[in-house]
MIGU-995256 format. One record per residue: x, y, z of N, C-alpha, C in turn; residue in one letter. Coordinates in steps of 0.1 Angstrom, whole numbers, plus 2048, in hexadecimal, padded with zeros to 3 digits. Each point is the difference from the previous one (the first is absolute). Layout:
% residues N
  n.xx  n.yy  n.zz  ca.xx  ca.yy  ca.zz  c.xx  c.yy  c.zz  type
     X     Y     Z      X      Y      Z     X     Y     Z     a
...
This chain:
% residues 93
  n.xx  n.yy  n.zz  ca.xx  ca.yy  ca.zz  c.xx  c.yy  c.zz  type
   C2E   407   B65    80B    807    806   80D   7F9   7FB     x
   80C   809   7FA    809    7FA    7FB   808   800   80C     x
   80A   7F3   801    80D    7FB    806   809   80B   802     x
   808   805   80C    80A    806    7F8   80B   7F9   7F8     x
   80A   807   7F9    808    7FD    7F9   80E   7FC   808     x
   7FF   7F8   803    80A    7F7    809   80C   7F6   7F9     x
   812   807   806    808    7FE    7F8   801   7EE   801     x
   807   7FA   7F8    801    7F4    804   803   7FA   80A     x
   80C   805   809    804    800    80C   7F3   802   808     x
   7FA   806   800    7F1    803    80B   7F5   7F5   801     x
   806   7FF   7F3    7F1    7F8    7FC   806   7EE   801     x
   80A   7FD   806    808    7F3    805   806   801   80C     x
   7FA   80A   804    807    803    810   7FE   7F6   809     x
   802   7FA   80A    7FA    7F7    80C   7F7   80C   80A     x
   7F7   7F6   801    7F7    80B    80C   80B   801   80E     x
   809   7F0   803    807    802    80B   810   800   7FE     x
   807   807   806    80E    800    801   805   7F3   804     x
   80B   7FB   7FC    804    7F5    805   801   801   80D     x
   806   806   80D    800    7FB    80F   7F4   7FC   7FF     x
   7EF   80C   802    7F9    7FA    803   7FB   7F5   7F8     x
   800   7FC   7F5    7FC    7F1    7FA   808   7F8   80D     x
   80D   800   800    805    7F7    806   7FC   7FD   80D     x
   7FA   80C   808    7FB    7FB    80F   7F5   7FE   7FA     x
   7F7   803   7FC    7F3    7F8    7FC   802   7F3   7FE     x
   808   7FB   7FC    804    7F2    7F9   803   7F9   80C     x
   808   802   80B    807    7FF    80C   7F6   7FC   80A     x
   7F1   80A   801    7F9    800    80A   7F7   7F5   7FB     x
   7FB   7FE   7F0    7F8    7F7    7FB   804   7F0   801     x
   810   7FF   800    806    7F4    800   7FF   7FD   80F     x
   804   80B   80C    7FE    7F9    80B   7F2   7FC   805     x
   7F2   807   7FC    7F7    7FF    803   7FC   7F1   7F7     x
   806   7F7   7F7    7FA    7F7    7F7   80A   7F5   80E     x
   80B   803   804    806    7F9    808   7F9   7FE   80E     x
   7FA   80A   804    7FC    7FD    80A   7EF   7F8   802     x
   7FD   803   7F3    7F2    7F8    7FC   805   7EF   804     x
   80D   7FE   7F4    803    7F5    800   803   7F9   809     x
   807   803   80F    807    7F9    80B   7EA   801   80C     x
   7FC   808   7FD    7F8    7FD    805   7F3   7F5   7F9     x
   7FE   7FD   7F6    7FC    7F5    7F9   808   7F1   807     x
   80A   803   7FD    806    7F4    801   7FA   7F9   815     x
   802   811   801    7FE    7FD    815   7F2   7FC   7FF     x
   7F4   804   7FB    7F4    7FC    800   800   7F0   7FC     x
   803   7FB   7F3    808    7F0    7FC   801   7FD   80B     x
   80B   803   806    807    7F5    80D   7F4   7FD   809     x
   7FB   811   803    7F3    7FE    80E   7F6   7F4   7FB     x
   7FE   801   7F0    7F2    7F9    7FD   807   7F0   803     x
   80A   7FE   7FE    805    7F5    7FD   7FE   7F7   812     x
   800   809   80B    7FF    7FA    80C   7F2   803   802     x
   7F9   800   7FD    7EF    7FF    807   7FA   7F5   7F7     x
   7F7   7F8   80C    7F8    7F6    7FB   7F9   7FF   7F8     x
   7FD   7F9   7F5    7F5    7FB    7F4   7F3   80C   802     x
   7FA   7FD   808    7F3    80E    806   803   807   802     x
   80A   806   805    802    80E    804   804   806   7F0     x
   80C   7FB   7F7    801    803    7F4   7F1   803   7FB     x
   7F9   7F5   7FA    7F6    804    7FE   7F8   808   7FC     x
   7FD   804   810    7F8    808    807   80A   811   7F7     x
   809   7FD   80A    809    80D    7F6   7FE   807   7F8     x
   801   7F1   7F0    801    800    7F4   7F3   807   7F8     x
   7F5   7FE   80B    7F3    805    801   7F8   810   7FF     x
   807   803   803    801    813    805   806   80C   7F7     x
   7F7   807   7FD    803    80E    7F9   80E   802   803     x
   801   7FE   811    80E    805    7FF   80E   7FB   7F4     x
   7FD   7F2   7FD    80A    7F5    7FA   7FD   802   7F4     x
   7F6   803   7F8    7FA    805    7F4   80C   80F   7FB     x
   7FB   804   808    809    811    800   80D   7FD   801     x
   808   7F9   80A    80C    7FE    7FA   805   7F6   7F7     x
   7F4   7F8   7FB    806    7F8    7F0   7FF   80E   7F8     x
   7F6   805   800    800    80A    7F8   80B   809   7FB     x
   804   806   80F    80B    809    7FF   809   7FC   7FB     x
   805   7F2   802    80D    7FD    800   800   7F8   7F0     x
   7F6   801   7F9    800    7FF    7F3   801   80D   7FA     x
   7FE   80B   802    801    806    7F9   811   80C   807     x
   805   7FA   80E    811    7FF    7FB   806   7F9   7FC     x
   7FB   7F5   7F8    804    7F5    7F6   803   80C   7ED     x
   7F5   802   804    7FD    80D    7F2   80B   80E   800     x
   800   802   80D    805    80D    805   814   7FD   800     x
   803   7F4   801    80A    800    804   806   7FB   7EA     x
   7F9   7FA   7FB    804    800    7F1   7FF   80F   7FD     x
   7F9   80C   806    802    810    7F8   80B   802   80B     x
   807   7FD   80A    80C    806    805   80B   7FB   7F5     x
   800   7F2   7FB    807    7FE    7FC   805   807   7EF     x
   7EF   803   7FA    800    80B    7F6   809   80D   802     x
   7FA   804   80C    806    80C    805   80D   7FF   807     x
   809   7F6   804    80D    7FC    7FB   80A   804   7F3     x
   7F8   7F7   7F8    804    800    7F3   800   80E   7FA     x
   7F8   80B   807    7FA    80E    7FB   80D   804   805     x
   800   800   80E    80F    80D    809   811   7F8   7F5     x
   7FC   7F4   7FF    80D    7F7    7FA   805   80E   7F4     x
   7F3   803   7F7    805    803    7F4   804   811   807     x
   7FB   802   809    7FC    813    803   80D   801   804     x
   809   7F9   805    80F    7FD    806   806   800   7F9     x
   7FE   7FD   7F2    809    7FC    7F6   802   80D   7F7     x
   7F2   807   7FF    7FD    80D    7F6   807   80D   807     x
């Protein structure tokens, strides 16, 4: 099946209009912020429980799953920053 014949303009279009890029970008950035302030609150908690209880903690699917996750908003927050760099240029064009 052939492509249609798509002007150049079409065929370099953005799937998104700049507003919505921009709230997409807005909701992504507060959602990497709020990952972040609660990381840091989990830090503080771990920081006041005793030697065993850490542990014990450190021990559990549950603590696995959020090293997990929060490795891969380690990943997620370098493609916001891609996708920064992306709205930077869509601003400019």
């Amino acid at each position: 099946m052939e492509e249609p014949d798509l002007s150049l303009e079409e065929k370099h279009a953005p799937d998104l209009d700049y507003q919505q890029a921009r709230l997409a970008y807005s909701i992504i950035q507060s959602l990497l912020e709020h990952t972040r302030v609660v990381s840091d609150l989990i830090a503080l908690m771990a920081q006041t429980l005793d030697e065993d209880t850490t542990k014990a903690l450190t021990q559990t699917p549950v603590w696995t799953a959020y090293l997990d996750s929060r490795r891969a908003m380690e990943r997620t927050r370098a493609d916001v920053e891609t996708f920064g760099k992306v709205m930077k240029q869509f601003s400019e064009d």
